[in-house]
C-alpha positions in Angstrom: -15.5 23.0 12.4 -15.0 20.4 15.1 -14.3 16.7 16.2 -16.6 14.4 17.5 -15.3 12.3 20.0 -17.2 8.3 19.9 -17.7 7.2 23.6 -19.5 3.6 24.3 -22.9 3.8 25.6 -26.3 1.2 25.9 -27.7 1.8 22.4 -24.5 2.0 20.2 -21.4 -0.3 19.9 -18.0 0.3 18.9 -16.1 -1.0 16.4 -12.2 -0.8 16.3 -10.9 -0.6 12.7 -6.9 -1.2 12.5 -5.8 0.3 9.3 -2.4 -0.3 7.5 -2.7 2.5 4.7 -3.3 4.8 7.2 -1.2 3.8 10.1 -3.6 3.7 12.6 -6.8 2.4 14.6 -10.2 3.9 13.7 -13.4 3.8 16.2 -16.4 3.4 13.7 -19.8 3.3 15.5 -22.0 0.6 13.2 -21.2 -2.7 11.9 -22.1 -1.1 8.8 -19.1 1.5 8.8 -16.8 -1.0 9.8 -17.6 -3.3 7.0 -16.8 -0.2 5.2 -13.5 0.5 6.1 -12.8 -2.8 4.5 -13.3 -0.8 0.8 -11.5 2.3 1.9 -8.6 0.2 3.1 -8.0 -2.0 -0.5 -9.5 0.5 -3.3 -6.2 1.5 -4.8 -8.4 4.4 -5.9 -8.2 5.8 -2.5 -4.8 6.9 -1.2 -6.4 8.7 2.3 -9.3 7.8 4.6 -10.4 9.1 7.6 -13.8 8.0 10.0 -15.0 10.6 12.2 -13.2 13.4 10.2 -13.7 17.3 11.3 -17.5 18.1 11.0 -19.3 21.1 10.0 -22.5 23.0 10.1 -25.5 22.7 8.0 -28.9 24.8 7.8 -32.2 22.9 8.5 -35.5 24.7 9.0 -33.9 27.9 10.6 -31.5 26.4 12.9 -27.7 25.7 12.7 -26.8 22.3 13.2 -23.5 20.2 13.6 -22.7 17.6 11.4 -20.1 15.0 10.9 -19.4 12.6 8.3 -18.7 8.7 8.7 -15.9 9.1 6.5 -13.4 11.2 4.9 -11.5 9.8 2.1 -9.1 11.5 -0.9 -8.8 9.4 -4.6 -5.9 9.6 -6.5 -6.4 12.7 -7.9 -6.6 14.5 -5.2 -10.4 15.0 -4.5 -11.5 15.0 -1.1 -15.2 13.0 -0.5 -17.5 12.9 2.2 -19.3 9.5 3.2 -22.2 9.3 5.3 -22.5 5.6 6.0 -27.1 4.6 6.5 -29.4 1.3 6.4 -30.8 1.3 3.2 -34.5 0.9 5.0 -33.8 4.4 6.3 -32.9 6.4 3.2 -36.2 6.9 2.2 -37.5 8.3 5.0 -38.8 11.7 4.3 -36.8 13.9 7.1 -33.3 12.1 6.4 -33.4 13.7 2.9 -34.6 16.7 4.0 -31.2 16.7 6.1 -29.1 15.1 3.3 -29.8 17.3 0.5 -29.1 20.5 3.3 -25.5 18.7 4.5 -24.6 18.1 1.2 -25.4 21.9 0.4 -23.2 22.7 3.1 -20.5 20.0 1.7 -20.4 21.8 -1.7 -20.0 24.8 0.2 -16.9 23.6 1.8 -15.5 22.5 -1.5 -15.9 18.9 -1.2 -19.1 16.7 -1.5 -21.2 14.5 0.2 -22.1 11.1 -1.0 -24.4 8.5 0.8 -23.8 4.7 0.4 -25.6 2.1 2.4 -25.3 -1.9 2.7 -26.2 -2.6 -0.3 -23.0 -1.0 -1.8 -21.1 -2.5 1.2 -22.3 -5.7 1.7 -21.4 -7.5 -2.1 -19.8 -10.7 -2.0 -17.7 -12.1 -2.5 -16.0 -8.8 -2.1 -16.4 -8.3 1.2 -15.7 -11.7 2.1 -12.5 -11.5 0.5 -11.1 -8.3 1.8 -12.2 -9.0 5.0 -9.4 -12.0 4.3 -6.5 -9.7 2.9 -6.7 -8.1 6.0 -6.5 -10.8 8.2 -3.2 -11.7 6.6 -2.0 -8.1 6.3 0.2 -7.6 9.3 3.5 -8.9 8.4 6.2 -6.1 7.3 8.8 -7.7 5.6 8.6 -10.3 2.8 9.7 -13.9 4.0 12.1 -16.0 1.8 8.7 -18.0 -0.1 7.2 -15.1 -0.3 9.9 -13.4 -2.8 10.0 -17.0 -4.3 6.2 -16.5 -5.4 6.9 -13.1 -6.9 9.6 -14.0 -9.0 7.4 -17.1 -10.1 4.8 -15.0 -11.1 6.6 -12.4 -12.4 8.5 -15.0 -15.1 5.2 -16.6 -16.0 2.1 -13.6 -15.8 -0.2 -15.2 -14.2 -0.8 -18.1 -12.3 -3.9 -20.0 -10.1 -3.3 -21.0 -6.3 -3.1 -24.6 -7.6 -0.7 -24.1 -10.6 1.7 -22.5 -8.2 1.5 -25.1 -5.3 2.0 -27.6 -8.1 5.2 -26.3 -9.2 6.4 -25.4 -5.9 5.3 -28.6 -4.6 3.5 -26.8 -1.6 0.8 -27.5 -0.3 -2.0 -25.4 -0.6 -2.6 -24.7 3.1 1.1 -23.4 3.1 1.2 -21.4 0.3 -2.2 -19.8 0.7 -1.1 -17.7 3.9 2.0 -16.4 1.8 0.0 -15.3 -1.1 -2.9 -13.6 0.4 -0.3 -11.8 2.4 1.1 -10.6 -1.0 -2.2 -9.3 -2.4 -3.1 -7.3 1.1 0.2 -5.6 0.3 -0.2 -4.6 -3.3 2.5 -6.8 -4.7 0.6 -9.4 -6.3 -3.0 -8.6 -7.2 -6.0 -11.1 -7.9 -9.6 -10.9 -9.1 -11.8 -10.2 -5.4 -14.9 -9.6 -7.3 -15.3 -13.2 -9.2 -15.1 -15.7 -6.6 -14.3 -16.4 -2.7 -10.2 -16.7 -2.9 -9.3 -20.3 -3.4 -7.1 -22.3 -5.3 -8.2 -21.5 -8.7 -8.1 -17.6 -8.1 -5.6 -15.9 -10.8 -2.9 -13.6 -9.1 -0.5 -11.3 -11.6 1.8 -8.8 -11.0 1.0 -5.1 -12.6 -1.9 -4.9 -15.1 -4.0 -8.6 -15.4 -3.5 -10.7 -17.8 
């Protein structure tokens, strides 16, 4: 076992990842891992994610070689996942799964798996588009004044749109949007990200949808 350290160079750039669940900044190497992070940091299937994690060793054509994963991540139930993060135009090459099949081996090994996604699980929109919003908005650590004002609004009704809710607030939609975004990067209200770009006819609940 050991840890790679990510240093800048001419052929790679770095990409700084500031996560909330975990408490921390990670250093993700490809545009493609960051966009990544994005899905680890909101699936409420996922209660731990590392990048870079510990790696380990793997056997390919009579040599021992190092190996880390892109990611590390642990679901609910308490299983611990490997992610190796490629271009889809690279998966098929004949030498990469060579090397997959013997790291995943090695994973299994270990206790854990090995699982490959590429952009084409990453990059779905509006998904992407919208969590890439929650988390612009997910800084704040305390709930201000409107904000608890939403949640009991929702909370008395079920559900509500964007525009129902500025309509009986009487706010307007640029001021209540920031508020309400902030409440779905924090878990309190929740919303549909897989439907539609957030806007003002986007559903938000509290709990189980309505």
């Amino acid at each position: 076992m050991y840890r790679r350290n990510l240093k800048c160079s001419r052929v790679k750039n770095l990409y700084k990842f500031a996560s909330q669940k975990m408490d921390t900044v990670f250093t993700v190497e490809s545009s493609r891992e960051f966009d990544a992070c994005f899905h680890l940091e909101y699936d409420p299937k996922i209660i731990q994610f590392e990048a870079q994690p510990i790696g380990y060793k793997y056997q390919f054509e009579d040599k021992t070689l190092p190996y880390t994963p892109d990611f590390k991540m642990i679901d609910v139930n308490n299983v611990e996942t490997f992610v190796e993060v490629k271009p889809l135009c690279e998966t098929s090459d004949i030498d990469f799964k060579a090397r997959l099949k013997q790291k995943q081996a090695a994973a299994l090994e270990l206790g854990t798996s090995l699982v490959l996604i590429t952009e084409k699980q990453i990059r779905v929109n509006p998904v992407l588009n919208n969590l890439k919003l929650l988390h612009r908005y997910s800084g704040f650590q305390e709930f201000s004044p409107l904000q608890l004002k939403l949640l009991t609004l929702v909370c008395s009704t079920g559900s509500l749109t964007v525009l129902q809710i500025s309509e009986l607030l009487y706010l307007s939609l640029s001021e209540l949007m920031v508020s309400i975004i902030g409440l779905i990067s924090h878990g309190a209200l929740l919303t549909n990200l897989s439907e539609n770009d957030f806007g003002m006819q986007s559903k938000v609940w509290v709990g189980h949808e309505q």
